[in-house]
TITORKE-997503 format. One line per field, with one value per atom (N, C-alpha, C): atom name; y, x, z. Coordinates in steps of 0.2 Angstrom, whole numbers, plus 5000, padded with zeros to 4 digits. Last residue first. Example, Ala and Ser with C-alpha at 12.3 -4.5 7.8 and 13.67 -1.06 7.14 Angstrom:
atom <- (N, CA, C, N, CA, C);
py <- (4989, 4995, 5000, 4972, 4978, 4984);
px <- (5064, 5068, 5064, 5066, 5062, 5066);
pz <- (5035, 5036, 5039, 5039, 5039, 5039);
! end
This chain:
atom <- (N, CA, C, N, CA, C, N, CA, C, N, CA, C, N, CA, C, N, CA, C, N, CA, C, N, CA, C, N, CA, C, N, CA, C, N, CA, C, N, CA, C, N, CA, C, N, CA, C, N, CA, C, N, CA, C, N, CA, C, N, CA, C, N, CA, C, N, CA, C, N, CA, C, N, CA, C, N, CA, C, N, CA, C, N, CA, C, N, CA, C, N, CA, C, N, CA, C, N, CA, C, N, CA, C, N, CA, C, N, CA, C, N, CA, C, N, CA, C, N, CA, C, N, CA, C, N, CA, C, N, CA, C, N, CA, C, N, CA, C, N, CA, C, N, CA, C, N, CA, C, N, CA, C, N, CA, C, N, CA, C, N, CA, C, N, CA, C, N, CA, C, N, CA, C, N, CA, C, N, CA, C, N, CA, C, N, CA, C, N, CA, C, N, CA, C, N, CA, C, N, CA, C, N, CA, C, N, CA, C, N, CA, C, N, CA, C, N, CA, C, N, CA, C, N, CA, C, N, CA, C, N, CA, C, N, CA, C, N, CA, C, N, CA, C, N, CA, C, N, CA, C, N, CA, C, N, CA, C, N, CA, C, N, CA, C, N, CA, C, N, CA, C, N, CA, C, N, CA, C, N, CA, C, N, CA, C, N, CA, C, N, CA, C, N, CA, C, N, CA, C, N, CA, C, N, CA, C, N, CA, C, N, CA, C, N, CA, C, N, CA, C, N, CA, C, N, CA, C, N, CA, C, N, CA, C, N, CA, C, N, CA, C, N, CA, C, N, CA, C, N, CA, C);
py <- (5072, 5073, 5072, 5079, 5075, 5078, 5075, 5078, 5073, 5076, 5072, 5076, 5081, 5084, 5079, 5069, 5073, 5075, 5066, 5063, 5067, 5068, 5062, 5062, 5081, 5081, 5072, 5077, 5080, 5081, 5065, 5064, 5069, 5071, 5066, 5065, 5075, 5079, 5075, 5067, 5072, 5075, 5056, 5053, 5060, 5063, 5062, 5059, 5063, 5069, 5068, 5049, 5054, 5061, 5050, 5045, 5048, 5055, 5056, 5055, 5048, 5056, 5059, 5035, 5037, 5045, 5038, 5034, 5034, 5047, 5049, 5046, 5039, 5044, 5048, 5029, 5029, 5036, 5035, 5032, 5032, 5040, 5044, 5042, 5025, 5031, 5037, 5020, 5018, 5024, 5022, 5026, 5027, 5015, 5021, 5025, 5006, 5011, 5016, 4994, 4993, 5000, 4987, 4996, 4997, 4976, 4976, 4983, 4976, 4972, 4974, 4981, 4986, 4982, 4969, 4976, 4980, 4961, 4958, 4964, 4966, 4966, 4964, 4966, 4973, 4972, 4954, 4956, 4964, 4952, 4947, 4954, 4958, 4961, 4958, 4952, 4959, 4961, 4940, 4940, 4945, 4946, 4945, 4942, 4953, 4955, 4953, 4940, 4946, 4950, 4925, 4933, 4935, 4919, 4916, 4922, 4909, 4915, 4914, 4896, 4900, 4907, 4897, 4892, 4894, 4903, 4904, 4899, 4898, 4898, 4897, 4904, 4897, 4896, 4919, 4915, 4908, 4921, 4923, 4920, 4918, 4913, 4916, 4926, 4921, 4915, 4941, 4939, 4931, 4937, 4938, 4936, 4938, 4931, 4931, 4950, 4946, 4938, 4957, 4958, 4953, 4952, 4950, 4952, 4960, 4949, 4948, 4971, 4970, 4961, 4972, 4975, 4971, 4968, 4963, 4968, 4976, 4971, 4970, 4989, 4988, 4984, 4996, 4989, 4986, 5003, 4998, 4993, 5015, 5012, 5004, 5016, 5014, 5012, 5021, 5018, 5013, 5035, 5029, 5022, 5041, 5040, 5037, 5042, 5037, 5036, 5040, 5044, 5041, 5031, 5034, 5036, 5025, 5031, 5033, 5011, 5016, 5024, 5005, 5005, 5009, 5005, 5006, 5011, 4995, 5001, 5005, 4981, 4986, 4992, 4976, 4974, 4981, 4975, 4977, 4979, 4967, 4973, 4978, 4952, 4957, 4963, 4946, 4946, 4949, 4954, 4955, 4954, 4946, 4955, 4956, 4933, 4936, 4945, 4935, 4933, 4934, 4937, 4941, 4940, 4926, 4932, 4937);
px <- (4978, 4977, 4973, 4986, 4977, 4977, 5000, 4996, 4990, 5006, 5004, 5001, 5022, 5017, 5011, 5036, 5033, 5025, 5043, 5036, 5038, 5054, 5054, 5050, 5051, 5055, 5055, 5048, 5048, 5054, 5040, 5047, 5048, 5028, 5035, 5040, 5022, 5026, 5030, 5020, 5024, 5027, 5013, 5019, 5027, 5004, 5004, 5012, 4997, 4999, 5004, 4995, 5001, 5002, 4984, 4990, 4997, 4974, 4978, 4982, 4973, 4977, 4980, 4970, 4978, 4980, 4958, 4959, 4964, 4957, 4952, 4956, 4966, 4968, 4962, 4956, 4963, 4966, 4947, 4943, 4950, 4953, 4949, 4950, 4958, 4962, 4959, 4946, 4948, 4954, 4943, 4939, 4940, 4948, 4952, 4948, 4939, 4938, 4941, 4946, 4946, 4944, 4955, 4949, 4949, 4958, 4955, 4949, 4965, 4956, 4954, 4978, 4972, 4965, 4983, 4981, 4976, 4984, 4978, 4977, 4991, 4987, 4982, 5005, 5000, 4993, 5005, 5004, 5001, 5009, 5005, 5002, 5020, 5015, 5009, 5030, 5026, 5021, 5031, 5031, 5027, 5037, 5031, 5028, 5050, 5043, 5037, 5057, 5054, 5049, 5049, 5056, 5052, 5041, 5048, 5053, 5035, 5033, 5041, 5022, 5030, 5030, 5009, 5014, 5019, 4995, 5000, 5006, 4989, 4988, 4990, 5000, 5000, 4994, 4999, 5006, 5005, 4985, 4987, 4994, 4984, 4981, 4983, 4996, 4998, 4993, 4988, 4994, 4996, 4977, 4975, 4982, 4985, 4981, 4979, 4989, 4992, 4992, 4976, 4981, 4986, 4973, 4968, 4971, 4985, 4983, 4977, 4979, 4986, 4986, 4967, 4966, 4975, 4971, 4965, 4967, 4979, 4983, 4977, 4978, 4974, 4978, 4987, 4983, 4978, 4995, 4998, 4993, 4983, 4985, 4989, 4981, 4975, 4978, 4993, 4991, 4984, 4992, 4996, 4997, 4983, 4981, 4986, 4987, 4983, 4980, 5005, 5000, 4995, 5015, 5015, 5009, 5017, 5020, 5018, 5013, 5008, 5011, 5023, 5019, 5012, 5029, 5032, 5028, 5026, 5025, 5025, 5025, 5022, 5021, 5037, 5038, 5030, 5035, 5041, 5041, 5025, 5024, 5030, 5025, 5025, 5026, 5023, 5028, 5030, 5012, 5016, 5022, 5002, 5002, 5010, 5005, 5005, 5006, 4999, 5006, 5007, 4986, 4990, 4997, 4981, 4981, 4986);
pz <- (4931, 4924, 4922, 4944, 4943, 4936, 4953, 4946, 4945, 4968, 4965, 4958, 4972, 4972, 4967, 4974, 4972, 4971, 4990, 4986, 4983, 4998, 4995, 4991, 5005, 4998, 4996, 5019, 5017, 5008, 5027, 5024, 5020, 5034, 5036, 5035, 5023, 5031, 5035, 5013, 5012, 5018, 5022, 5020, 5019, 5023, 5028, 5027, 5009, 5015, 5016, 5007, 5005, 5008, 5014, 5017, 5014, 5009, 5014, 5018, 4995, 4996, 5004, 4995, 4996, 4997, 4990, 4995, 4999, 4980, 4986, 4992, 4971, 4972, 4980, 4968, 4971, 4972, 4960, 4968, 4972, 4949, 4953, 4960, 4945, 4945, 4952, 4939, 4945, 4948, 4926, 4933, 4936, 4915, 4918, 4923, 4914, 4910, 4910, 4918, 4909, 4909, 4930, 4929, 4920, 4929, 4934, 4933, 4917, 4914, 4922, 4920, 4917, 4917, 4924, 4927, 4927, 4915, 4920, 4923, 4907, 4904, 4911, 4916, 4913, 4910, 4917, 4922, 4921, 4901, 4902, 4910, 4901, 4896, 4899, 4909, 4910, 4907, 4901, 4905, 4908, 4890, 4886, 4893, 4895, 4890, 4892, 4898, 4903, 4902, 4885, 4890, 4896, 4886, 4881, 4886, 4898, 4895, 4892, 4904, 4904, 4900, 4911, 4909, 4910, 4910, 4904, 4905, 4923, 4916, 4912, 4930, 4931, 4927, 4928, 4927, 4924, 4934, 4925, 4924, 4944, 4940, 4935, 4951, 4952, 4946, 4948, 4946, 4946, 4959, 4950, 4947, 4968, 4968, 4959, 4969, 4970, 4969, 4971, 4964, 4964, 4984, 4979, 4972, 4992, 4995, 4984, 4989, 4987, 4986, 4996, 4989, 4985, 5009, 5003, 4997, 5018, 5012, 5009, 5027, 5021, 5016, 5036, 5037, 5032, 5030, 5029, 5034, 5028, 5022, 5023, 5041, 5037, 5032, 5046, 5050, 5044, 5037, 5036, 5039, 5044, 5039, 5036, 5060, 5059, 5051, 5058, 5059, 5057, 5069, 5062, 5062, 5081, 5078, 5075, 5080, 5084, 5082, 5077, 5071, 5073, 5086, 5081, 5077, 5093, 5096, 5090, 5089, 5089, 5090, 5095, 5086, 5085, 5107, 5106, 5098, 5109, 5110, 5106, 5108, 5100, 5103, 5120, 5117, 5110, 5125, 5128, 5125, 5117, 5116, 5117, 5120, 5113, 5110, 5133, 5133, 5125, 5131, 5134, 5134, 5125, 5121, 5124);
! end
């Protein structure tokens, strides 16, 4: 394990920079690993698709059936607000100001 540390260290440090509410966001894949799995059985279901369209439509469609009542919205914005912070002071002018509609 120590020789593992030792040879990634270099690829590590990095990732110890950034601020501990953006440090939470890129270790948090299952939410992304579990869209991506939904995505892959709604493709190899469906088989083919005639265009791009009707492709997308398909991935939108799986999207929306995750939060059918538009609640989720709320929870993700709790979850990522501070990461965005965190994103806004670090890269100052990149993000625009988030709106809660």
């Amino acid at each position: 394990m120590v020789k593992l540390w030792e040879a990634a260290w270099e690829e590590f440090i990095p990732f110890l920079a950034w601020d501990v509410e953006i440090r939470k966001i890129i270790c948090t894949t299952n939410a992304i690993e579990s869209l991506n799995a939904r995505y892959r059985r709604a493709v190899r279901a469906r088989g083919h698709f005639p265009n791009d369209t009707a492709a997308l439509k398909c991935l939108y469609l799986v999207t929306r059936s995750l939060d059918p009542t538009g609640k989720g919205r709320k929870r993700w914005i709790n979850r990522w607000k501070p990461a965005l912070n965190a994103f806004a002071i670090r890269f100052p002018g990149r993000l625009d100001p988030a709106e809660d509609n």
